[in-house]
C-alpha positions in Angstrom: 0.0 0.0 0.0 1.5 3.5 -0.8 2.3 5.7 1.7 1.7 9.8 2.2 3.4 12.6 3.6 0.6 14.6 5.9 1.0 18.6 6.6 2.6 17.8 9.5 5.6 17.5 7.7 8.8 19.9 8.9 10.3 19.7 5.1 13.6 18.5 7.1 14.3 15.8 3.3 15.6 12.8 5.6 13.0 10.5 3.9 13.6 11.6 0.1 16.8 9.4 0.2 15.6 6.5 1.7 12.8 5.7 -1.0 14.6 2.9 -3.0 12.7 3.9 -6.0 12.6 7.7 -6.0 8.8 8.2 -5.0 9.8 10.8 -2.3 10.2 14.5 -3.9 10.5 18.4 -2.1 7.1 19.7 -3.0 6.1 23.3 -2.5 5.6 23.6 1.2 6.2 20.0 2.0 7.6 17.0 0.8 5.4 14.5 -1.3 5.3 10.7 -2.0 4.0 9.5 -5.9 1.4 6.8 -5.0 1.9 5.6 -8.5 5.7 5.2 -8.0 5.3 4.2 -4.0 6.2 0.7 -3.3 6.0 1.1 0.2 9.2 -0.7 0.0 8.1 -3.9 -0.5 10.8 -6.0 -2.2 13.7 -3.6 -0.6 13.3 -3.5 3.1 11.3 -5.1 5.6 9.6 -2.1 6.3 9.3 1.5 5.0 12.6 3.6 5.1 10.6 6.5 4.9 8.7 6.1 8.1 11.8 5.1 9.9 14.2 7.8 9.1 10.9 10.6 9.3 11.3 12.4 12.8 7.9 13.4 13.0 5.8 10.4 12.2 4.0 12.5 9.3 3.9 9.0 6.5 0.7 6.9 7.1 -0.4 4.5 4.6 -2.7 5.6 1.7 -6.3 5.1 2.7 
């Protein structure tokens, strides 16, 4: 399931590196995740980079 990036976001980038296939990208005010692209790492890591490395818990799953 592909993943988001919620206004609580701080726009700190520690996630955009982490996405093994370059869904993560520095949007306007925030940064965004391409739910076309997003894999939620599935066949890379056991879980998602993104939430891991995010220091302010702002990735949920896609609803």
């Amino acid at each position: 399931m592909p993943r988001l990036i919620t206004e609580e976001c701080i726009n700190c980038g520690a996630c955009e590196p982490e996405c093994p296939v370059g869904a993560i990208s520095e949007g306007e005010n925030i940064y965004i995740i391409d739910t076309n692209v997003c894999v939620d790492c599935k066949g890379h890591y056991d879980s998602p980079r993104c939430v891991e490395y995010c220091p302010v818990d702002c990735i949920p799953p896609l609803e």
